[in-house]
N, C-alpha and C positions, 0 to 999 in steps of 0.2 A: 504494500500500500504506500502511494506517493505521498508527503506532507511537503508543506514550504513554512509555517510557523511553528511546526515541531518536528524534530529526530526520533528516532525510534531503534536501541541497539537491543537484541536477546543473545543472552549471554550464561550460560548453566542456570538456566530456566527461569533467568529473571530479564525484564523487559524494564528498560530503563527510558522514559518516555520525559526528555528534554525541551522545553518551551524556549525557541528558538529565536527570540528579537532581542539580539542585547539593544540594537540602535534605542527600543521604547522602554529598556529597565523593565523586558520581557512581561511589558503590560495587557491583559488579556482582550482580546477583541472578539464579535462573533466568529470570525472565522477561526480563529486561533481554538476557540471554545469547540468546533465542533471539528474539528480535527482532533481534540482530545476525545471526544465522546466516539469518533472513528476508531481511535486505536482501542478503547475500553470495548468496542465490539469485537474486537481481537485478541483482549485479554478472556472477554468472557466464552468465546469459541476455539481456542486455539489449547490445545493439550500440552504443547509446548512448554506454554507459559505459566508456571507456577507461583510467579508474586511479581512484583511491579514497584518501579520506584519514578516519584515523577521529582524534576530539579530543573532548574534555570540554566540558562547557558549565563559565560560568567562569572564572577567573583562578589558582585555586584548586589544581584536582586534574583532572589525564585520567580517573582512577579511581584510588581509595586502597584498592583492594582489593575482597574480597568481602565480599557481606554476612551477618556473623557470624551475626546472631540467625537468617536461614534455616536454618543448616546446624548451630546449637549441641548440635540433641538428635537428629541424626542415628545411625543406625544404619551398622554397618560396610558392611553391602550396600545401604543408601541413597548413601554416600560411595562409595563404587565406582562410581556410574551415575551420580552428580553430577561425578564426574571422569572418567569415559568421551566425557560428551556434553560437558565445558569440551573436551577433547584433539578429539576428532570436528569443534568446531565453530574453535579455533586452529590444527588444521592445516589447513581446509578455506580459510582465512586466509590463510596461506602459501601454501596449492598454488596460492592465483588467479592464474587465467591473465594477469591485468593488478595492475602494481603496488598497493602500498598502502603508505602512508607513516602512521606514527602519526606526529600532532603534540600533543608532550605539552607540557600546559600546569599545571603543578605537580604535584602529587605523582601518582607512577606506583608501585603499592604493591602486593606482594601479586598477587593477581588480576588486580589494574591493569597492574605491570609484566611479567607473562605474558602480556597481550593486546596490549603495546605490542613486547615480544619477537616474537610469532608475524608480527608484520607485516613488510616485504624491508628497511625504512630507517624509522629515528627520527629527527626534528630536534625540539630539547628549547626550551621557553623560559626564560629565564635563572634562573627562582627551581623550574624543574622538581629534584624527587627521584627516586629510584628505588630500592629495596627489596626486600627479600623478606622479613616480618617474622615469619611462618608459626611459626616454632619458639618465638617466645615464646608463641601458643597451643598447644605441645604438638603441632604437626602438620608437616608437610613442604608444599611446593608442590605443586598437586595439577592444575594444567592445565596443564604441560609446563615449568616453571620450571626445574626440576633439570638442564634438560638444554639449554634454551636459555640459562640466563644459561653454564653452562659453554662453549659453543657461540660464545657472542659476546665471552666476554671473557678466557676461558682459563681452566683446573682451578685454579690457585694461590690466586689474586683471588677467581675464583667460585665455590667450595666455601668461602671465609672468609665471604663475604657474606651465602651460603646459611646457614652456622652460626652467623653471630654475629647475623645480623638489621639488622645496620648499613645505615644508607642512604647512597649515593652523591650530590651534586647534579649539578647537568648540566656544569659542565668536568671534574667527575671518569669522569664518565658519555663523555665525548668525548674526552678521552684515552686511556683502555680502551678504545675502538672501537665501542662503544657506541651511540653517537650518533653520528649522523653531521655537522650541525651546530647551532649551537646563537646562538640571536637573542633577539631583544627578544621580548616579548612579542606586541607590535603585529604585529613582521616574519614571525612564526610563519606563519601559515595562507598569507602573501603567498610565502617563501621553500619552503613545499610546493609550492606548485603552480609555482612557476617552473621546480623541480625537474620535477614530472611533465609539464607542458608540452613540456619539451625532450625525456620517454621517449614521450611518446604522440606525436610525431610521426616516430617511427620504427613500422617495420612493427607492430603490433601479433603476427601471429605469430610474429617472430623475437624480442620481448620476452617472448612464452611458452615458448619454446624455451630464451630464455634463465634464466626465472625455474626451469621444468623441471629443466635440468642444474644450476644452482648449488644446487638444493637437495635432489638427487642425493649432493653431496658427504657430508651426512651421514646419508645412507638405509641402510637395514640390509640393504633387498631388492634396489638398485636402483645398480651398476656406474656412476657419475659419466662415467668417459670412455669407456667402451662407449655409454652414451644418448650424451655429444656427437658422437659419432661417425654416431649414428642420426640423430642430428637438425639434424647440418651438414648430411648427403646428403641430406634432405627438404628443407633449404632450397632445391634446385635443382630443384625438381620445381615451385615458385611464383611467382606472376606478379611478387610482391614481390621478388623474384629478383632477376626480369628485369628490373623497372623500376628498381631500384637500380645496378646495377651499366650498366645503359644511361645514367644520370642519372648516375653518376661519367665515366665516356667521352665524355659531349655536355657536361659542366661546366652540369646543369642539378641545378634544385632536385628530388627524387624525389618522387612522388605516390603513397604507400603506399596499399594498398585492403583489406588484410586475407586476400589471393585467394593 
């Protein structure tokens, strides 16, 4: 699949999906958008690809936001469908069946840090920001900000954030929960994958299971420990099952198959 505002490298079953405009401080525009939502149809089809990490081209910025001039002389019902299909294509983010890890490498702004939100784990590089700077244009976050920064770092901290526009850097960002860790720059991309490395070599279904229920916890339609309840009992109906729990008994290493 061809991109022109993103790269796309898979590499021992990880898909490393780079947001390609240094010229804009890799600021997100429609098109840019739905070239991500391309490749996630790739992560969600392709057997290949076992976890996914998305980063900035850069030193600079993961994404400093979106890009203003697109959406300056927008209409109410233009903004309504520009924020229907950002939320459509960040949950569809979150709901992957296989991890995704943003690695931010400066500033996460705006639209930046919504996309780096919708992902399961953030690891920040040491000069990373994070943001929601929205209200000094007059406007609110508008592809699920409002609810994931409340979400990850609690109502107190993150409705001040929300309203004063302050940006956090990355130890402040990893003390609030945020982040999960936070490296050099160099160690970024090396410290992602060491992380997915050690999830993808568990069962891939029982990593969907688990991505499923945890993010159950804050669904509207969808009972958290009624699903884990669903989906501990399907774990015993699979082969990954059987060959885990035969692999802890023989004291051998398990050969997960996805079955």
């Amino acid at each position: 699949m061809e991109f022109s505002l993103i790269t796309t490298e898979l590499s021992e079953k990880i898909l490393t999906i780079t947001i390609n405009r240094p010229d804009k401080m890799n600021a997100l525009n429609m098109q840019l958008l739905g070239e991500i939502d391309n490749a996630f149809d790739e992560v969600y089809e392709n057997d290949d690809v076992g976890a996914v990490i998305i980063t900035g081209s850069g030193a600079k910025a993961f994404a400093a936001g979106a890009d203003i001039a697109e959406f300056a002389n927008f209409t109410s019902a233009q903004a309504k469908e520009m924020s229907a299909n950002g939320h459509r294509i960040f949950n569809k983010i979150e709901s992957s069946p296989k991890p995704v890890i943003a690695a931010v490498n400066g500033f996460a702004l705006g639209g930046g840090f919504e996309l780096a939100a919708c992902c399961h784990m953030r690891v920040a590089s040491e000069n990373a920001k994070f943001g929601t700077p929205e209200v000094t244009l007059g406007v609110i976050p508008g592809y699920g900000g409002t609810q994931r920064m409340i979400r990850h770092i609690g109502y107190g901290k993150g409705i001040e954030l929300l309203m004063t526009a302050d940006m956090i850097n990355a130890e402040e960002a990893h003390r609030l929960g945020l982040v999960n860790y936070v490296t050099t720059l160099e160690e970024l991309l090396p410290k992602c994958k060491q992380i997915l490395q050690k999830i993808i070599s568990k069962s891939p279904l029982v990593i969907d299971q688990v991505i499923a229920c945890a993010n159950a916890y804050t669904s509207k339609t969808e009972d958290g420990f009624e699903l884990e309840i669903d989906e501990f009992s399907r774990c015993f109906s699979t082969e990954d099952f059987k060959e885990g729990t035969d692999a802890f008994l023989n004291k051998r290493k398990a050969e997960f198959k996805g079955k």
